[in-house]
Structure formats: structure tokens, C-alpha cells
C-alpha positions as a Markdown table, in Angstrom:
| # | Residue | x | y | z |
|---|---|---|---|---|
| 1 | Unk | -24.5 | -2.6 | -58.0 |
| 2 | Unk | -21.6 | -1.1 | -55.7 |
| 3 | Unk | -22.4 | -1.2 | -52.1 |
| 4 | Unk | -21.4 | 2.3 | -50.5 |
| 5 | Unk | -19.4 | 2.3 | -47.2 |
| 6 | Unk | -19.2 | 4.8 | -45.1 |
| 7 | Unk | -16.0 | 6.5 | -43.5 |
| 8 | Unk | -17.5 | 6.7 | -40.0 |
| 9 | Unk | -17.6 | 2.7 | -40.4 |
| 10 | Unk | -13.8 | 2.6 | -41.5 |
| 11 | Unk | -12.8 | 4.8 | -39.0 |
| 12 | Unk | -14.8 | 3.3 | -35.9 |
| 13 | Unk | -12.9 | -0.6 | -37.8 |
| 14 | Unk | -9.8 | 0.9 | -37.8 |
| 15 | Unk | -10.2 | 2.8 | -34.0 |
| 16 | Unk | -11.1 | -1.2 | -33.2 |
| 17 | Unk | -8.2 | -2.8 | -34.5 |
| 18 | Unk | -5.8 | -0.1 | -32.7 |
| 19 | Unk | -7.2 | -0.7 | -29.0 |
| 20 | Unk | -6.9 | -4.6 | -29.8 |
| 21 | Unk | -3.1 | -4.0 | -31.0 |
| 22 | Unk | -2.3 | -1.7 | -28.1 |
| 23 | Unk | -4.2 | -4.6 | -25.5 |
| 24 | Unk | -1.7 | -6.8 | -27.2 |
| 25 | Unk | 1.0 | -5.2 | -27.3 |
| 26 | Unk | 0.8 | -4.1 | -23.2 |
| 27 | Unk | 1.0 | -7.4 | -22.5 |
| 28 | Unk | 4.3 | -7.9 | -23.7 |
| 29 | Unk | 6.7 | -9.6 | -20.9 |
| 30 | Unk | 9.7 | -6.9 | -19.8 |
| 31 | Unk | 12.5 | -8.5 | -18.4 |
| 32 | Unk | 14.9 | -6.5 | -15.5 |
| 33 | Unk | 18.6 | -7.7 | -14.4 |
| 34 | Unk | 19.8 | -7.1 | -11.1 |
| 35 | Unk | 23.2 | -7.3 | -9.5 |
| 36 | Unk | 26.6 | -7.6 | -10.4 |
| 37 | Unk | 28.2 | -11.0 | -12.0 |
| 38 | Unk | 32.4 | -10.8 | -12.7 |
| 39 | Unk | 32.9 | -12.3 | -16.4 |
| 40 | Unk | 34.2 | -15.7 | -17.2 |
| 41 | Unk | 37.7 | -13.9 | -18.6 |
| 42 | Unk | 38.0 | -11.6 | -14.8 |
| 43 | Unk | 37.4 | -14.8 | -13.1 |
| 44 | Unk | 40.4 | -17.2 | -15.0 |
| 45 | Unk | 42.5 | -14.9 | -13.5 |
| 46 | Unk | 41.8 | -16.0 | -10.1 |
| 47 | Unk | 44.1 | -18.9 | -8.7 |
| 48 | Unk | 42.9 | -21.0 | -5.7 |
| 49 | Unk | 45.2 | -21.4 | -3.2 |
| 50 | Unk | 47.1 | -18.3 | -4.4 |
| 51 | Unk | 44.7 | -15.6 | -4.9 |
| 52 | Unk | 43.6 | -13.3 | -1.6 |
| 53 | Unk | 40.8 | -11.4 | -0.8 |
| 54 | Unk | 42.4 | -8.0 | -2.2 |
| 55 | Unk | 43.7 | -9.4 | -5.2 |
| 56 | Unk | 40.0 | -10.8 | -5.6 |
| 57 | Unk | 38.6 | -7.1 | -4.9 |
| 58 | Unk | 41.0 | -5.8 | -7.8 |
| 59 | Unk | 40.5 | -8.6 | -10.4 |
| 60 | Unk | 36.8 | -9.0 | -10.0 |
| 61 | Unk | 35.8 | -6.4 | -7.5 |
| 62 | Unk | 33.9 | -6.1 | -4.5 |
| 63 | Unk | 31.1 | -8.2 | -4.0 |
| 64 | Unk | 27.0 | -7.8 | -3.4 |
| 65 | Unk | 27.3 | -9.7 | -0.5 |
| 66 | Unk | 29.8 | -10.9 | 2.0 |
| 67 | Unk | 30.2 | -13.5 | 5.0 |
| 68 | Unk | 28.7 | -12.7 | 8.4 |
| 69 | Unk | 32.1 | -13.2 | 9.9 |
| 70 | Unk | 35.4 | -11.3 | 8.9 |
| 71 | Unk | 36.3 | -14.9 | 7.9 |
| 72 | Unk | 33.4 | -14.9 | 5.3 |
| 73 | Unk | 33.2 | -15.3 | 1.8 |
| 74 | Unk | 32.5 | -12.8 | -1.2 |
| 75 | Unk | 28.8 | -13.7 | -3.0 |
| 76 | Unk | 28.1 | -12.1 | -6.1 |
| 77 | Unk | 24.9 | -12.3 | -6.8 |
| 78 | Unk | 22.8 | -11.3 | -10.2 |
| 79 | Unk | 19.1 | -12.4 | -11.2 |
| 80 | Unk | 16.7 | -12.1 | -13.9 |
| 81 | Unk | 13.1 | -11.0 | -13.4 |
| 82 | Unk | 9.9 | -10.9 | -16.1 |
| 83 | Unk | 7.0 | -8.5 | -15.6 |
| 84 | Unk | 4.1 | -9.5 | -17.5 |
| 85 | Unk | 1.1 | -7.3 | -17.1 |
| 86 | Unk | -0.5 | -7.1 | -13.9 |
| 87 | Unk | 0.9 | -10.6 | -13.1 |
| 88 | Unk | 3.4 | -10.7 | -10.1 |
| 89 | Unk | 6.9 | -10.3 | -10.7 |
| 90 | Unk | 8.9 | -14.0 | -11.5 |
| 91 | Unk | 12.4 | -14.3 | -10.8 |
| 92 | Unk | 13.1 | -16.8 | -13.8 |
| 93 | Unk | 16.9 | -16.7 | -13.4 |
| 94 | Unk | 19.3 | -16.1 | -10.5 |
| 95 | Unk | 23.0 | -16.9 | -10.5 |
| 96 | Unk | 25.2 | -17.0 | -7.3 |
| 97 | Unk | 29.5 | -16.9 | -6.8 |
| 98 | Unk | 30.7 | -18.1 | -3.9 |
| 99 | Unk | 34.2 | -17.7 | -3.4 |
| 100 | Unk | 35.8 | -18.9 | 0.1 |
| 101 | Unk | 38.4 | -17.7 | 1.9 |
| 102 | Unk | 41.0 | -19.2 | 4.3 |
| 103 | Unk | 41.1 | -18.0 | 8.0 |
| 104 | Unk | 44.5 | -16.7 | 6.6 |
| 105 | Unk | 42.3 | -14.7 | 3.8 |
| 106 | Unk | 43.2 | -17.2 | 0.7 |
| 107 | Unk | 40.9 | -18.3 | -1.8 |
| 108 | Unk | 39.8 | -22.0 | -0.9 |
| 109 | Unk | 37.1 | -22.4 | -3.4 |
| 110 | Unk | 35.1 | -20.9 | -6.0 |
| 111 | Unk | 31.3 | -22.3 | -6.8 |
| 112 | Unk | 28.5 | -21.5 | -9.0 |
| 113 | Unk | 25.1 | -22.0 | -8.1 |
| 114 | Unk | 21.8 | -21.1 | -10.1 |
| 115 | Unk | 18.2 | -20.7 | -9.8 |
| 116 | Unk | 17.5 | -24.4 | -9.5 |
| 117 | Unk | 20.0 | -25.0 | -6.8 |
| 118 | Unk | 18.3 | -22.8 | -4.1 |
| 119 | Unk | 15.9 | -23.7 | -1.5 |
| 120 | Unk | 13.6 | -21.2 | 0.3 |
| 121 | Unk | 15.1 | -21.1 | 3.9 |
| 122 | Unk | 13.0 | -19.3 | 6.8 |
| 123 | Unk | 15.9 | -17.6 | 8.9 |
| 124 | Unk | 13.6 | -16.9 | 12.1 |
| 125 | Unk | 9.7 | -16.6 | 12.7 |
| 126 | Unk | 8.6 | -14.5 | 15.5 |
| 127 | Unk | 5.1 | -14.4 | 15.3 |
| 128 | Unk | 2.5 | -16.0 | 18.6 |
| 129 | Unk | -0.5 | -17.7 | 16.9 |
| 130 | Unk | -2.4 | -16.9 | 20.2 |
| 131 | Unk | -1.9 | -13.1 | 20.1 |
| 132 | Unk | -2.1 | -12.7 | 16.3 |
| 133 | Unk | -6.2 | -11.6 | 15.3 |
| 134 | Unk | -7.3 | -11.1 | 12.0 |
| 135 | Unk | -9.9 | -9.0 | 13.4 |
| 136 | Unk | -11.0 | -5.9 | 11.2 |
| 137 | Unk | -11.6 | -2.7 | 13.3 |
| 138 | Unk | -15.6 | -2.5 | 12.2 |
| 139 | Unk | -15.8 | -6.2 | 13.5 |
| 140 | Unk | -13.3 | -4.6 | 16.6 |
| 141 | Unk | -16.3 | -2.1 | 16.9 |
| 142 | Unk | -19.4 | -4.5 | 16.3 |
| 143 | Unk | -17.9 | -7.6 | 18.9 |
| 144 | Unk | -17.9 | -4.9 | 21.8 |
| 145 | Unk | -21.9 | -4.3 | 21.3 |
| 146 | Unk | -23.8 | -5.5 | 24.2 |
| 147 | Unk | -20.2 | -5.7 | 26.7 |
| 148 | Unk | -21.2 | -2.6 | 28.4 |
| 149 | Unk | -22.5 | -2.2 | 31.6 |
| 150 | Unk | -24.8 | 0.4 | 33.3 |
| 151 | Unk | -21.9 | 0.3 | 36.4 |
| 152 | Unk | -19.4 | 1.6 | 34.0 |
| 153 | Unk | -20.8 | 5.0 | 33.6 |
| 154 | Unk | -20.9 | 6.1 | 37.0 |
């Protein structure tokens, strides 16, 4: 004997099997690239010792970021980020140039740093433990029960 299926049981297998593909599929990490890194070719051009901070502009162009003083450096900075799901955003790559100026404004030195070779740095912290209160303002509200006095009102 031939068992008969019905097509409300196919369709409900196959209405199944699409939610599970599309779960799946949303879970797929995107990836993001920010900033701006000059190519290997742009950079051979650049001669240490020779080189000055406009012809570094022209041949590479202007960084990111530059030095607090007018004596600074150019950084070009670019990074990698995944996004998976509802997860938090990971930087999973992050390149750094460095190139160093003079005080005359000619290159001194040019260095590549990655990902591995930074360190989290807090610049300043100006925050008083003894004024800071995680209080809520319902728990504001229910602490000041019971503080009143009758000579208040008067």
C-alpha cells in the first residue's frame, strides 16, 4: 500500500526549512573597512631624509591623522571590523603609518604598526568616586520617604 501525504504537510516542511535557512543565513559575519591606507607602490616613492611633508601630501596624500604639534607626524590609519548578529562589533584588524618629520619638515622615519602592537592607553579620567551615585530616580524617590518633617510645611 502507498501511504498518501498531504500538501499542507509539504508545504508547512518546506515553510520549516526556509525560516532555518534564513536564521542561518542572518548570522553570517559582515565585515566593514575604515580609513585610508597609501599602497606599498605610492609609498616606495618616498625617500627618508629627502622627502618633505608636501611632497608626502602629493605622493601619498594627506593623512587621517596628524601630530598635536606643527612639528607632528602624518598617521594613516585603516581597520577592519566584523559584525556578527547581535554580537558587538570586533575590530579584528587595524594597521597604523607613522611617518616623522624633522623640525625642518623632512621625513625622519616611516613605521608600520598593527593590531597586535597597540595597547589601550587611558588619556585622562575625570570622574570623583565620592560624587558619582548609581542611584535610580524611583530609589531617588523611595530613600527620601520618612525625611520629612512636620516643621517643613509651615
Amino acid at each position: 500500500m502507498k501511504a498518501i501525504t498531504h500538501p499542507i504537510k509539504h508545504s508547512v516542511a518546506y515553510l520549516l526549512l526556509g525560516l532555518v535557512f534564513m536564521a542561518l543565513s542572518s548570522c553570517a559575519a559582515t565585515y566593514r573597512d575604515h580609513g585610508y591606507m597609501p599602497p606599498e607602490s605610492d609609498l616606495a616613492e618616498i625617500v627618508v631624509g629627502v622627502d618633505s611633508r608636501d611632497s608626502v601630501a602629493e605622493a601619498v596624500g594627506l593623512p587621517s591623522t596628524s601630530g598635536v604639534l606643527t612639528e607632528g607626524g602624518y598617521y594613516y590609519v585603516k581597520s577592519r571590523v566584523r559584525f556578527f548578529g547581535a554580537l558587538r562589533p570586533k575590530e579584528i584588524e587595524r594597521q597604523v603609518l607613522a611617518i616623522s618629520f624633522t623640525p625642518a619638515g623632512i621625513v625622519q622615519n616611516i613605521e608600520r604598526f598593527s593590531l597586535e602592537d597597540g595597547k589601550v592607553v587611558t588619556l585622562s579620567r575625570r570622574v570623583t568616586d565620592q560624587t558619582v551615585r548609581d542611584d535610580t530616580f524611583l530609589r531617588q524617590l523611595l530613600g527620601s520617604i520618612g525625611r520629612f518633617s512636620p516643621g517643613a510645611f509651615e
